[in-house]
C-alpha positions as CSV (number, residue, x, y, z in Angstrom):
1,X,28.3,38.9,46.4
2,X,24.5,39.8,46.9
3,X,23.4,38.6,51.3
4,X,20.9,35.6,51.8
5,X,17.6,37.2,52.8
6,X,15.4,35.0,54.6
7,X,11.0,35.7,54.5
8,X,8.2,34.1,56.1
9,X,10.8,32.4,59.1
10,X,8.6,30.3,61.4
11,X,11.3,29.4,64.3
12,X,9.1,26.6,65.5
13,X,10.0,24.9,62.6
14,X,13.3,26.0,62.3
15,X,12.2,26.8,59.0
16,X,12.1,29.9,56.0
17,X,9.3,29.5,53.2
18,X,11.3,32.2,50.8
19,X,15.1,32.6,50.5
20,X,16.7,34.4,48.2
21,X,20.8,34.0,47.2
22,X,22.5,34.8,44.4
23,X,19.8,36.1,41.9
24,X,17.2,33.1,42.8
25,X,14.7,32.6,45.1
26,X,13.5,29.6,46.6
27,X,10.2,28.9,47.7
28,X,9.0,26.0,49.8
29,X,5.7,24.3,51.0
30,X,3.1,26.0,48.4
31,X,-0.2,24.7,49.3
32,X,-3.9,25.6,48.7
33,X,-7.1,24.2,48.3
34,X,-6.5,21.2,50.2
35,X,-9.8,19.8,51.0
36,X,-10.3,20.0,46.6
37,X,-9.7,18.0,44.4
38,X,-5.9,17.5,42.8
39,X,-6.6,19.9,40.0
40,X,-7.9,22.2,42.7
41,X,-4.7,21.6,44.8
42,X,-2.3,22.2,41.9
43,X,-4.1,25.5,41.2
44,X,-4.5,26.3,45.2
45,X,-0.6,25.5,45.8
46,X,0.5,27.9,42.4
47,X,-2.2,31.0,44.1
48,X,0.0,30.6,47.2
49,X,3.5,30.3,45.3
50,X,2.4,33.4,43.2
51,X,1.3,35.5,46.2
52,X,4.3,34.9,48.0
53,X,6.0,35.9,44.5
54,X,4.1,39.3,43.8
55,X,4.9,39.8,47.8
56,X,8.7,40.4,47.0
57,X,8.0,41.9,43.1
58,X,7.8,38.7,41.2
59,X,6.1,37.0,39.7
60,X,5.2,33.4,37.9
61,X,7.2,34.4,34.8
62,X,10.4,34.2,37.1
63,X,9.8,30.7,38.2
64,X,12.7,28.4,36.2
65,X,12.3,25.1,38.6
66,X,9.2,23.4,39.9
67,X,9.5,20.2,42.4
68,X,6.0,18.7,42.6
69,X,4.8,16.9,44.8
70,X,1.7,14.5,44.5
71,X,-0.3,11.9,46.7
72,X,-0.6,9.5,43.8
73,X,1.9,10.3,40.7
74,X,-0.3,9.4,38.2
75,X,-2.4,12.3,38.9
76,X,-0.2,14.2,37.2
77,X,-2.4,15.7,34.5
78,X,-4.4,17.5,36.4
79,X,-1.0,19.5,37.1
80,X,-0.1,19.6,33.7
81,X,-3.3,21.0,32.6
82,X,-3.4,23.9,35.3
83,X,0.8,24.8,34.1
84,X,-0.6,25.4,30.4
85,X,-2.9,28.1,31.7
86,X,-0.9,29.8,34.4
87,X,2.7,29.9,32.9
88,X,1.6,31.9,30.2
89,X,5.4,33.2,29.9
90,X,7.0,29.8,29.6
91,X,7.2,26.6,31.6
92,X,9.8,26.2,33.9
93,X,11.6,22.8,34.6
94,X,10.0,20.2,37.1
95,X,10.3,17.0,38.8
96,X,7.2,15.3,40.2
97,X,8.1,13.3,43.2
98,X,5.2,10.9,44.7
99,X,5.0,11.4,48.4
100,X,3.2,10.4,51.3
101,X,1.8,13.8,53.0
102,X,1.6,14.0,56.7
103,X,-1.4,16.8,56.8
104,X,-4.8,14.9,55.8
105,X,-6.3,15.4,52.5
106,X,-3.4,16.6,51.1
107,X,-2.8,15.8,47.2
108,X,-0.3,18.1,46.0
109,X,2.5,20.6,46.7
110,X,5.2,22.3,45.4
111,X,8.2,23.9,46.2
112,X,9.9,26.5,43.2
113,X,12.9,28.3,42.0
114,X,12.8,31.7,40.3
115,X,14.7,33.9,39.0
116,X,15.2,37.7,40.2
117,X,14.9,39.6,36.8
118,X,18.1,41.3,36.2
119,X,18.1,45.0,35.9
């Protein structure tokens, strides 16, 4: 059995943004753009999740699970529109959760599950 590996640990929060366990990694709090519109937001938050990604040699491809999270559900287009252009390898599951956001502005965020690529 493969350790836990913990990135990106802020200890004021008590908190990890990547964790990876047992051939997946989780990702939490992927945000961008947040002063833009919700399309602007959905495509800010997937920059973030896929910098964080490349950062430990993945990538979108790998992502298999996507909870979003929006300000007003029924903006949910917008997200679908920015997943047909960025997961170009295949769509990964998702819930879309409606939320109220404690950071001002906010619209959108999401938090992912991907895959390590076997070798």
């Amino acid at each position: 059995m493969s350790d836990i590996i913990r990135h990106e640990i802020i200890e004021e929060w008590a908190h990890a943004g990547v964790v990876e366990a047992g051939g997946f990694v989780f990702v939490s709090y992927c945000v961008g753009n947040t002063e833009g519109t919700t399309s602007e937001q959905v495509h800010g938050a997937l920059d973030n999740l896929e910098a964080r990604l490349t950062s430990i040699g993945m990538s979108l491809a790998d992502v298999v699970k996507v909870d979003a999270l929006f300000a007003d559900v029924w903006e949910i287009p917008a997200m679908e529109e920015a997943f047909r252009v960025r997961f170009t390898a295949g769509y990964p599951a998702r819930k879309s959760i409606q939320t109220v956001f404690a950071h001002e502005g906010l619209r959108f965020q999401l938090d992912a599950i991907a895959r390590r690529p076997q070798d």
